[in-house]
KOLBA-609258 format. One record per residue: residue number from 1; x, z, y negated of N, C-alpha, C, CB in turn. Coordinates in Angstrom, 1 decimal. Atoms other than C-alpha are relative to their C-alpha. Glycine has a CB too. Example, Ala and Ser with C-alpha at 12.3 -4.5 7.8 and 13.67 -1.06 7.14 Angstrom:
> 1|0.9|0.0|1.2|12.3|7.8|4.5|0.9|0.0|-1.2|-1.0|1.2|0.0
> 2|-0.9|0.0|1.1|13.7|7.1|1.1|-0.8|0.8|-1.1|0.4|-1.4|-0.5
//
This chain:
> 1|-0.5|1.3|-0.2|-15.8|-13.4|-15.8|1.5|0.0|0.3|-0.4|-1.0|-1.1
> 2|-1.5|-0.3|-0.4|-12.2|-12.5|-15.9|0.2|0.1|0.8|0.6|0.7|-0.3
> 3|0.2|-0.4|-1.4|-12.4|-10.6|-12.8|-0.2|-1.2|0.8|-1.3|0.9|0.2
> 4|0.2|1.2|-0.7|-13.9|-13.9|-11.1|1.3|-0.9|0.1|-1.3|-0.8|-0.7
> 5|-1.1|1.3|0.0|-11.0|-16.0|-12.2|1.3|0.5|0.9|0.8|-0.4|-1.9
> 6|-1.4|-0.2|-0.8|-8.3|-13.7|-11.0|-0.3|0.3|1.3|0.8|1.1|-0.5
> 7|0.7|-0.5|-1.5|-10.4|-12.9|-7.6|0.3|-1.6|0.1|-2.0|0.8|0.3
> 8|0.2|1.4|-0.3|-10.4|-16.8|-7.5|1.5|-0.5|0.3|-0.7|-0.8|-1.2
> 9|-0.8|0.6|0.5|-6.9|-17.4|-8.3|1.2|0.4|1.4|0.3|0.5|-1.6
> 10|-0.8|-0.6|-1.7|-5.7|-14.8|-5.2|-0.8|-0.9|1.4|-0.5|2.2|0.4
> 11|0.3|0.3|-1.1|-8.3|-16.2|-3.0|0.4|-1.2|0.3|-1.0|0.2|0.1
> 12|-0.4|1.0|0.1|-7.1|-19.6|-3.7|1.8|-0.5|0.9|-0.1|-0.1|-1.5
> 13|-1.4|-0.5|-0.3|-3.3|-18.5|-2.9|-0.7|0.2|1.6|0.8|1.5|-1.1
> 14|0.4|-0.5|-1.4|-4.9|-16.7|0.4|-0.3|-1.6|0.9|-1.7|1.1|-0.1
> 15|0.6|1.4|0.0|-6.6|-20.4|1.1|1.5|-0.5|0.6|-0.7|-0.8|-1.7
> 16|-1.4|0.6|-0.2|-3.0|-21.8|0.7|0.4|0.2|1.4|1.1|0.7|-0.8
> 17|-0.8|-0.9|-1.3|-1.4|-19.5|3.2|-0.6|-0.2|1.3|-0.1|1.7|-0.1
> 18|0.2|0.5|-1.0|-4.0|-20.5|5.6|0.1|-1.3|0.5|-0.9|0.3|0.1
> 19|-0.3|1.4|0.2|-3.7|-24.0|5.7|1.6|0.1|0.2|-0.5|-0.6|-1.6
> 20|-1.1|0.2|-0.5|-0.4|-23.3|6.1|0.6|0.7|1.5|0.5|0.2|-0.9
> 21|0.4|-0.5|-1.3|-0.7|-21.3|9.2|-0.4|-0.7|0.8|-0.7|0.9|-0.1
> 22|0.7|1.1|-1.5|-2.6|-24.0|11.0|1.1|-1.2|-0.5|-2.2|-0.8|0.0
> 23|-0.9|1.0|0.5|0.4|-26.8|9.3|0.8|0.2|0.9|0.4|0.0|-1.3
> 24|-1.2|-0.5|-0.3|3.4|-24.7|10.6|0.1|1.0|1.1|0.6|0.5|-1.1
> 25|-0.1|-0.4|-1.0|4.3|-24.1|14.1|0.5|1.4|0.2|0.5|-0.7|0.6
> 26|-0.7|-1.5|0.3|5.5|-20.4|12.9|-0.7|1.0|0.7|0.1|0.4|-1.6
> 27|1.0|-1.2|-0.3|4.5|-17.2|14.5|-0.3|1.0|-1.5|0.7|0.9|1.4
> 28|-0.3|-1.2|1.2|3.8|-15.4|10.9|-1.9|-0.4|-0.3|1.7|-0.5|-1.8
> 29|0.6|0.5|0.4|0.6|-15.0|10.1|-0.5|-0.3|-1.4|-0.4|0.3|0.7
> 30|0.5|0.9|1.3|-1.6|-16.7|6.9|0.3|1.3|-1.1|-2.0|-0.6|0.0
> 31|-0.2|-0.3|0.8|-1.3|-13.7|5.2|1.2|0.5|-0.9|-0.4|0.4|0.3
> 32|-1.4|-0.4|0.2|2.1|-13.4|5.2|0.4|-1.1|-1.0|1.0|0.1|1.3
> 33|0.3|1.3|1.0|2.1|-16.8|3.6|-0.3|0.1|-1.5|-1.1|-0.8|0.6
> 34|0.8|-0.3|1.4|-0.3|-16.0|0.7|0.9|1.2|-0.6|-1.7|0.5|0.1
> 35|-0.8|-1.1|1.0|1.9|-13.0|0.1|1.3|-0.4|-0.9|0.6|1.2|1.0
> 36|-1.4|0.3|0.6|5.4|-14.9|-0.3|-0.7|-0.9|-0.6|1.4|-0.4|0.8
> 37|0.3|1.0|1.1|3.2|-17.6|-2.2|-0.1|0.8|-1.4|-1.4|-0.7|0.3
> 38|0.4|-0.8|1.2|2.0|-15.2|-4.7|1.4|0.6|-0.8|-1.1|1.2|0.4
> 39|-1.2|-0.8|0.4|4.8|-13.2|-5.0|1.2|-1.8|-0.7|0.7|1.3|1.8
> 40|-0.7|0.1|0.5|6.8|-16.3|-5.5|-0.2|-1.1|-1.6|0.6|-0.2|1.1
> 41|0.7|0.6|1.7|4.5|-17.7|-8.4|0.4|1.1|-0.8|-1.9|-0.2|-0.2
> 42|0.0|-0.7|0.8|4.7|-14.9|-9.8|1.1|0.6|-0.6|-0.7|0.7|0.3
> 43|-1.1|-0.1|0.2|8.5|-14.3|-9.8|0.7|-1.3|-0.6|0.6|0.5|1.0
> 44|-0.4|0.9|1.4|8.9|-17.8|-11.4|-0.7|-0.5|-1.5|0.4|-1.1|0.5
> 45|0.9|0.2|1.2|6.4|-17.5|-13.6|-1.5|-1.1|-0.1|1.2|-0.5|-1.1
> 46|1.0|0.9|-0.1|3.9|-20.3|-12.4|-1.5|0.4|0.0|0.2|-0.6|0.9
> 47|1.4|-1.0|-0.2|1.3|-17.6|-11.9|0.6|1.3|-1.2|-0.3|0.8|2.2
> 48|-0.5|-1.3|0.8|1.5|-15.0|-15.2|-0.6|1.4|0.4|-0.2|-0.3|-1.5
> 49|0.5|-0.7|-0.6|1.2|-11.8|-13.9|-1.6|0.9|-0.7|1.1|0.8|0.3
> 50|1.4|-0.1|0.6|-1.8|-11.1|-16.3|-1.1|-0.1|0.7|-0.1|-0.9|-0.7
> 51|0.8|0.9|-0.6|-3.5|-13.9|-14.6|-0.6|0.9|1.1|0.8|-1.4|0.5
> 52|0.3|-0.9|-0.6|-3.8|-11.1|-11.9|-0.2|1.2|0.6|0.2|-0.2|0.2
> 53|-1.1|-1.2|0.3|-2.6|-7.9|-12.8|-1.6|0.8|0.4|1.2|0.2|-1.9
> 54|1.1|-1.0|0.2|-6.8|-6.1|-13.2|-0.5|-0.2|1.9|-1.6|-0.6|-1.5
> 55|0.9|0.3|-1.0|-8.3|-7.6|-9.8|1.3|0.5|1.1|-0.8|-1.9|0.2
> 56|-1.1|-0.3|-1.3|-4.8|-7.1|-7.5|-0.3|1.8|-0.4|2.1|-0.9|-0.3
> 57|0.1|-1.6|-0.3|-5.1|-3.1|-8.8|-1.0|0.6|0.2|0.4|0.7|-1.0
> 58|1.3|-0.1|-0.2|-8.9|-3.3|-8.2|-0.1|-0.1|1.7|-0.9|-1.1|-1.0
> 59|-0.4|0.0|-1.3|-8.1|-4.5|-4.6|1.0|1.1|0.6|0.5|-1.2|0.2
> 60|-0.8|-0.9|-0.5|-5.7|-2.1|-4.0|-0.4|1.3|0.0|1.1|0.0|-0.7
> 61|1.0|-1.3|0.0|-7.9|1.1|-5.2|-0.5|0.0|1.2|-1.3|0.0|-1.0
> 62|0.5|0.4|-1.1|-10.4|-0.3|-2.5|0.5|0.0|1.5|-0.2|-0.9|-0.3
> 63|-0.7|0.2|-0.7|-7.8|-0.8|0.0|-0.3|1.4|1.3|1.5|-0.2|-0.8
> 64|0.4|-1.0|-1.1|-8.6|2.7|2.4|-1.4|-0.3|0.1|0.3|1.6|-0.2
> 65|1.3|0.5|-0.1|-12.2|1.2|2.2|-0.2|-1.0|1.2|-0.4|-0.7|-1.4
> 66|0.0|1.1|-1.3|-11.3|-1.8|4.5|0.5|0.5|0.9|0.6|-1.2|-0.1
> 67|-0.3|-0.6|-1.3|-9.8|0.6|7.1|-1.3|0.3|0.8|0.9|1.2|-0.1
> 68|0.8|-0.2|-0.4|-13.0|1.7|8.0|-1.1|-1.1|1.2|-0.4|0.5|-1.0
> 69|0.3|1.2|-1.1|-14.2|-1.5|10.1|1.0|0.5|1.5|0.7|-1.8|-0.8
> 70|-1.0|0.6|-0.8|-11.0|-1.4|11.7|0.2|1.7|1.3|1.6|-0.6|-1.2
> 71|0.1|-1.2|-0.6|-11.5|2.8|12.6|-1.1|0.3|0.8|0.0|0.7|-0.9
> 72|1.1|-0.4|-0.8|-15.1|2.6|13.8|0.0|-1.1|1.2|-1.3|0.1|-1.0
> 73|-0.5|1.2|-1.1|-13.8|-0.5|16.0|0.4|1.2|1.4|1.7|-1.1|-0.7
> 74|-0.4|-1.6|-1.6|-11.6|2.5|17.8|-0.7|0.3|0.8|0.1|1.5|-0.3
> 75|1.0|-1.2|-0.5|-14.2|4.6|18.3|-0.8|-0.4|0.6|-0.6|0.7|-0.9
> 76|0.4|0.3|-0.4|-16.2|2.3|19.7|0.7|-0.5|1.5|-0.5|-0.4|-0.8
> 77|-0.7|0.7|-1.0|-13.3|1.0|22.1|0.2|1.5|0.9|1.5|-0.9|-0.5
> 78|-0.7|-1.2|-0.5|-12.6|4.8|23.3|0.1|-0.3|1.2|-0.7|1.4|-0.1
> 79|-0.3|0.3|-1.3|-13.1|4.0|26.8|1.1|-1.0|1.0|-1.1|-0.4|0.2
> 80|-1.3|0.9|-0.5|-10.7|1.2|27.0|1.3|0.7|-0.5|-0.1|-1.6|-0.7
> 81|-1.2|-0.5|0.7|-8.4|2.7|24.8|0.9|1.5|0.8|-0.6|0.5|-1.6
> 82|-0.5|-1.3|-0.1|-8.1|6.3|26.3|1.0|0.1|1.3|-1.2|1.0|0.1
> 83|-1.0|0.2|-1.5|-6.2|5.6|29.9|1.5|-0.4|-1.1|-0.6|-1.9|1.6
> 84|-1.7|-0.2|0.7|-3.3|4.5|26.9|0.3|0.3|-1.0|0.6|-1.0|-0.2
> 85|-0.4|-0.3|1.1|-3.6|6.5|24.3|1.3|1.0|-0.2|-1.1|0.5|-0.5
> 86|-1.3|-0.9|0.3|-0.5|8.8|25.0|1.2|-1.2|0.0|0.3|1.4|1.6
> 87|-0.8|0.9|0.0|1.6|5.6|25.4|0.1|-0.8|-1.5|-0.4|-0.8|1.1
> 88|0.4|0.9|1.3|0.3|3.8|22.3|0.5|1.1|-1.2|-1.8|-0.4|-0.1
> 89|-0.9|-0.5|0.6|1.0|7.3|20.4|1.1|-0.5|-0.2|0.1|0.8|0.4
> 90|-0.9|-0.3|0.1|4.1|7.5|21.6|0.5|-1.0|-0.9|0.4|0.3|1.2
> 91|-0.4|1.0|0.3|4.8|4.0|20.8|0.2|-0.2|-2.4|-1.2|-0.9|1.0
> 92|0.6|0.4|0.9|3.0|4.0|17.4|1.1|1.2|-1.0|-1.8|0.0|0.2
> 93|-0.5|-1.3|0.6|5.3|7.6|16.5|1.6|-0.5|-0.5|0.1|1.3|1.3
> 94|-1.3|0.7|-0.2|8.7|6.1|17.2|0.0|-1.1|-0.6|0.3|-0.2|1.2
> 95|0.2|1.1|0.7|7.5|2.9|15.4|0.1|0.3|-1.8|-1.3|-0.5|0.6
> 96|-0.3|-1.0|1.0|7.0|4.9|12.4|1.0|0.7|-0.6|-0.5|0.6|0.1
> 97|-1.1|-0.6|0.2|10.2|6.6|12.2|1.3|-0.9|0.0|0.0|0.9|0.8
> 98|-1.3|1.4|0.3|12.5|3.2|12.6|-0.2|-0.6|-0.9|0.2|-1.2|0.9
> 99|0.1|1.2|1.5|10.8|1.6|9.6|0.2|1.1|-0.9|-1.7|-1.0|-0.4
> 100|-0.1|-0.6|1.3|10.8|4.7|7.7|1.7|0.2|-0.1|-1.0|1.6|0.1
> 101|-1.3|-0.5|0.2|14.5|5.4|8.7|1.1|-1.4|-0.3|0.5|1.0|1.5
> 102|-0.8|1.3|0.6|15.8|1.3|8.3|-0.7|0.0|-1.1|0.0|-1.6|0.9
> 103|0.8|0.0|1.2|13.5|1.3|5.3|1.0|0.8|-1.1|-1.5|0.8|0.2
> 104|-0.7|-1.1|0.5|15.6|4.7|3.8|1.6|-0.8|0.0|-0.2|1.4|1.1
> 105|-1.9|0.6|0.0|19.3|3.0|4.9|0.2|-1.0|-0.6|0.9|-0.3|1.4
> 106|-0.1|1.2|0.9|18.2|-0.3|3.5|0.3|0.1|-2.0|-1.4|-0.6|0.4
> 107|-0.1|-0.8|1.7|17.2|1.5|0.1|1.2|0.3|-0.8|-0.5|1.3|-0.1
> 108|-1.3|-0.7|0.5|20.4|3.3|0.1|1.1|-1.1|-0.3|0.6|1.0|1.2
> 109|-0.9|0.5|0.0|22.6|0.3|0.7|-0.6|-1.4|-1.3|0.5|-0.1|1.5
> 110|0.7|1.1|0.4|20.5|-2.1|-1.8|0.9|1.3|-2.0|-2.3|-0.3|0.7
> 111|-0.5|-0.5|1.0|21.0|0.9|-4.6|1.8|0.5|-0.5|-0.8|1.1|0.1
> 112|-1.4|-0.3|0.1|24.7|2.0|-3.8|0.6|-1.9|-0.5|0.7|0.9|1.9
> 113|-0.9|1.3|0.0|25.4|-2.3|-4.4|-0.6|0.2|-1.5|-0.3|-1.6|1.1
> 114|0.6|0.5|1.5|23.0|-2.0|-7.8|1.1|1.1|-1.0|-2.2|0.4|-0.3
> 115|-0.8|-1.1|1.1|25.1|1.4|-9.2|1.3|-0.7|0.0|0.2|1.8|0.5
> 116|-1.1|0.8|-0.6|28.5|-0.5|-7.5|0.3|-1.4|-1.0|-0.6|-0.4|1.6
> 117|-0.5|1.5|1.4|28.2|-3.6|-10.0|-0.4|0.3|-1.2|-0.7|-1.8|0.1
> 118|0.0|-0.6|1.2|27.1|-1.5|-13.0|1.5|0.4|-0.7|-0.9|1.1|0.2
> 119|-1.2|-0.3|0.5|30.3|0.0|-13.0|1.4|-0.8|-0.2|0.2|1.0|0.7
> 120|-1.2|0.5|0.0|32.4|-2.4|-12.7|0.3|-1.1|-1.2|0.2|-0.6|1.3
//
């Protein structure tokens, strides 16, 4: 029953996010919504992370489980897909390497400000 409440409590939050997606002329989509909702319950405390803490690490285990829809989709598209798959690589390679490398300089400059007001 626990499980149920906190499966309920995200899907409720998810709910939110959509509803606000069809409200708000924004290009972002619903899930992005439910994510800064949750997250921002949970950083003032209105949601205790308890309340969610077994079912969000139960969803997350699971998480390479729900790629598989999205893989055998591919595989079924091969024919459309294959005239752009050296483009989409390429795309998808280089895409990968700017988030990993602004991701890395962000880090750096987020920790050099946190050591930076320790010492002072």
């Amino acid at each position: 029953m626990k499980y149920l409440k906190q499966f309920m409590i995200i899907l409720g939050i998810t709910f939110i996010g959509e509803i606000l997606k069809i409200c708000l002329p924004l290009p972002i989509p619903a899930s992005i919504y439910g994510m800064v909702l949750l997250f921002a319950g949970l950083m003032t405390g209105i949601i205790k992370l308890e309340s969610v803490r077994e079912t969000g690490k139960f969803l997350i285990e699971i998480m390479p489980i729900m790629f598989i829809p999205a893989g055998v989709g591919l595989i079924s598209s091969w024919k459309t897909l294959s005239p752009i798959i050296l483009p989409t690589c390429l795309i998808t390679v280089v895409a990968v390497f700017t988030v990993m490398a602004a991701a890395g300089r962000i880090s750096q400059f987020v920790i050099r400000k946190s050591e930076g007001g320790k010492h002072e």
